[in-house]
N, C-alpha and C positions, 0 to 999 in steps of 0.2 A: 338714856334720855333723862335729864334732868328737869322733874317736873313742882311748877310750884301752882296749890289749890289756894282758889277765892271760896269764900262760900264753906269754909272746910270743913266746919261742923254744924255745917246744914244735913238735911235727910240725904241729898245725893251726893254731899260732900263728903261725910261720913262714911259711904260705900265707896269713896273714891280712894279714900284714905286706906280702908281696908284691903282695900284693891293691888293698890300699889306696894302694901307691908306685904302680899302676899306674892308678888312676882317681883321678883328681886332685879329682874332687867330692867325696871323701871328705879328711877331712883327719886325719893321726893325730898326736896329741899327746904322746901317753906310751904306753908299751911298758914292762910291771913283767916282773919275776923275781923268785925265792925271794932268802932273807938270802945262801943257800949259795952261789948261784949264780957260774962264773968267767966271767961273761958281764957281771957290773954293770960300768957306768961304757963299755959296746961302742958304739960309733954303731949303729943297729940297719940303717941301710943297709948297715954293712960286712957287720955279723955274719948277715945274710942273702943277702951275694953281690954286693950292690949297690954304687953311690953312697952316700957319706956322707950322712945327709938332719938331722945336727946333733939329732938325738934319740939322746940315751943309756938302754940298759938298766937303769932303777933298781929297787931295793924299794919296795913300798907304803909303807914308814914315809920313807922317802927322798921320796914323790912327795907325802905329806903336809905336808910342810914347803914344798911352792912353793904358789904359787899358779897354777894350770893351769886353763883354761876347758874342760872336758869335758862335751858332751852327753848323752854314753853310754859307758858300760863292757864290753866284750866278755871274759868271763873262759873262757878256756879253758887253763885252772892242771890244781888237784888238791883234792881235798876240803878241805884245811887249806889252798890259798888263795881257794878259793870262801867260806869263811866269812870271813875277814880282809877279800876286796873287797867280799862282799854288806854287810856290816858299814859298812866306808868308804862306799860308796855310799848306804846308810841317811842316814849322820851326814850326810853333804854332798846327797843329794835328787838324786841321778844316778839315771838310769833305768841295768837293771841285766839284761844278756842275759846267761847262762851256759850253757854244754854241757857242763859237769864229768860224767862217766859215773860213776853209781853211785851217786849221795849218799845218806847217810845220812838217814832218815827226821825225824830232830829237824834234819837240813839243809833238810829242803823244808820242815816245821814252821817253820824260822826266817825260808826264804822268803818261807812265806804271810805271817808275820808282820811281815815288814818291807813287804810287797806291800801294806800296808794304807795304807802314805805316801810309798811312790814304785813303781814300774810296775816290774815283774820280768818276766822270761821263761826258763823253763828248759828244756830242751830233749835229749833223748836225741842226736838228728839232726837235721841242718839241711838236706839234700836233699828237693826236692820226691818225687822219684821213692822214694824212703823212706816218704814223708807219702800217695801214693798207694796203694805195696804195702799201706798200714795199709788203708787202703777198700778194696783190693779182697782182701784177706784175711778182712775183716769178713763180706765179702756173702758170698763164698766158704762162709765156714766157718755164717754162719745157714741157709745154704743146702742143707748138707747136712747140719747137724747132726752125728749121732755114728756118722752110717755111715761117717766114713771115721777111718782112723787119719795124726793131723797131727805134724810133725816140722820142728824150724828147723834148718837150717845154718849157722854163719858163718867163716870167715875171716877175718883179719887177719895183720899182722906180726907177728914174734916177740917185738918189745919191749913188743907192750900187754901190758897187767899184770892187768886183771880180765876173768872170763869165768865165764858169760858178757859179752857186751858189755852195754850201756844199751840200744842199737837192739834187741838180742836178746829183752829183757827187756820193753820194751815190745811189739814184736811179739807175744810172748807172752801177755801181759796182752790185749791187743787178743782174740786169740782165745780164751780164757776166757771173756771178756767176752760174746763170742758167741754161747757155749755146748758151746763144745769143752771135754770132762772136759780132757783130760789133752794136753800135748804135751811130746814131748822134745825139748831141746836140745844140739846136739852142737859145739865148739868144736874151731876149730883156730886154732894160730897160727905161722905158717910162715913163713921168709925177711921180703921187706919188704912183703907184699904189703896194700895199703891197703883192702880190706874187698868182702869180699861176702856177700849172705844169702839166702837160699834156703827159702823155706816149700814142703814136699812135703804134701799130701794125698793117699794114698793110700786106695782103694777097691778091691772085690773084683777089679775084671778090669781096672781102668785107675787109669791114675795122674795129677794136674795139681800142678805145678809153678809158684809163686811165684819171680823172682828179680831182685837188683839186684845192679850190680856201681858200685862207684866206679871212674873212671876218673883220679879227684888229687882232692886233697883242696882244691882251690879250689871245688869243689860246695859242701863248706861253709864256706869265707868266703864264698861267694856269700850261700847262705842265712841265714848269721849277719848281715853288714852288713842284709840288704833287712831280715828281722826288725827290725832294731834300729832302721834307718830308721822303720818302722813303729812299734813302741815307744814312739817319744821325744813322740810324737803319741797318746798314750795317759793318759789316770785313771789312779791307783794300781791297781795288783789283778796277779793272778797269773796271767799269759799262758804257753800255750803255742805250739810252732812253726807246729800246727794252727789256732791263732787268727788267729796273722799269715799266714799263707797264705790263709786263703779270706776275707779281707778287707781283703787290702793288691795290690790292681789297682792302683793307683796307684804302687807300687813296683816293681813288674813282674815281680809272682808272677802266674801265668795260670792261679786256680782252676778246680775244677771244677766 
């Protein structure tokens, strides 16, 4: 599978890159960065610590001009480069996995809309153990309904920039969903720490407690490639991480 990263020397783009130097069935192509970036033109084995592997750092308008065989696009950018690669991957019919956190509503609008001619995935989180907490927050919370009072925690490093997170926000929604009125969300973002979230249900005389912790951020290049794996084996339409999980056994997600 030939895979090309947005986002490549971001924090998950970075593990994505290591990821892929390190499983040789995976093959990466191309590695994009912004216009600004002082990283174009870097072999991306150096600029992640590595061996040279003869892939340079380029822009999208840079990787437009070659000719490059790509399966799949993994963007894990920023909102203004999830629309530039969902866009290029439209025009060219590249299936198209992103974990951009946050987008904007006319961004999933342009998703759907491009998901009508080649296969999208978008995705808050790419950890199964994420994709779990959602089911068992769900039964949880139909469960008790509004006798209990619900509350998300999360954590992260100091340089994420929006908060709450995307995991956050869907957890959230997940319990609404429910049937839980009302939950609050509390952020913190401290030192380098790579994320944890914590759903509390509280009840009159006891309390149960929801929680994940990431242990590296290879959890999600894990779950972003098997996705994509998954993906590229797909009809047009508008996948999320939940879809490629309980139906990509043959990737070696082990649903429930």
């Amino acid at each position: 599978m030939n895979v090309a990263v947005a986002g490549c020397l971001g924090k998950v783009g970075r593990s994505l890159l290591l990821y892929l130097m390190q499983h040789p069935h995976y093959h990466l192509v191309a590695g994009t960065v912004s216009d600004e970036s002082h990283a174009k033109g870097q072999d991306l084995g150096i600029a992640v610590d590595q061996q040279a592997i003869g892939i340079k750092a380029q822009t999208l308008s840079e990787l437009k001009s070659m000719k490059t065989s790509i399966d799949v696009f993994i963007d894990f950018s920023n909102p203004v480069g999830l629309r530039s690669h969902a866009q290029f991957c439209h025009e060219h019919h590249i299936p198209f996995v992103t974990g951009v956190s946050n987008p904007t509503e006319d961004d999933i609008n342009t998703l759907k809309r491009y998901a009508q001619d080649i296969p999208v995935l978008w995705a808050t989180n790419f950890s199964v153990g994420i994709y779990l907490m959602h089911q068992c927050a769900a039964l949880i919370a139909r469960t008790l309904g509004q006798s209990a009072d619900v509350g998300i925690h999360e954590l992260h490093h100091k340089h994420k920039k929006d908060a709450p997170s995307g995991t956050s926000k869907g957890l959230r929604q997940t319990l609404l969903n429910a049937g839980i009125d009302s939950v609050e969300c509390v952020s913190q973002r401290l030192g380098e720490a790579i994320c944890s979230h914590k759903i509390d249900f509280i009840l009159p005389y006891e309390q149960l407690s929801l929680s994940h912790v990431s242990q590296g951020r290879e959890v999600y290049a894990e779950g972003a490639l098997k996705s994509a794996e998954w993906l590229i084996k797909q009809n047009p339409g508008f996948y999320s991480f939940a879809d490629s999980v309980t139906s990509a056994k043959a990737v070696g997600f082990n649903p429930v």
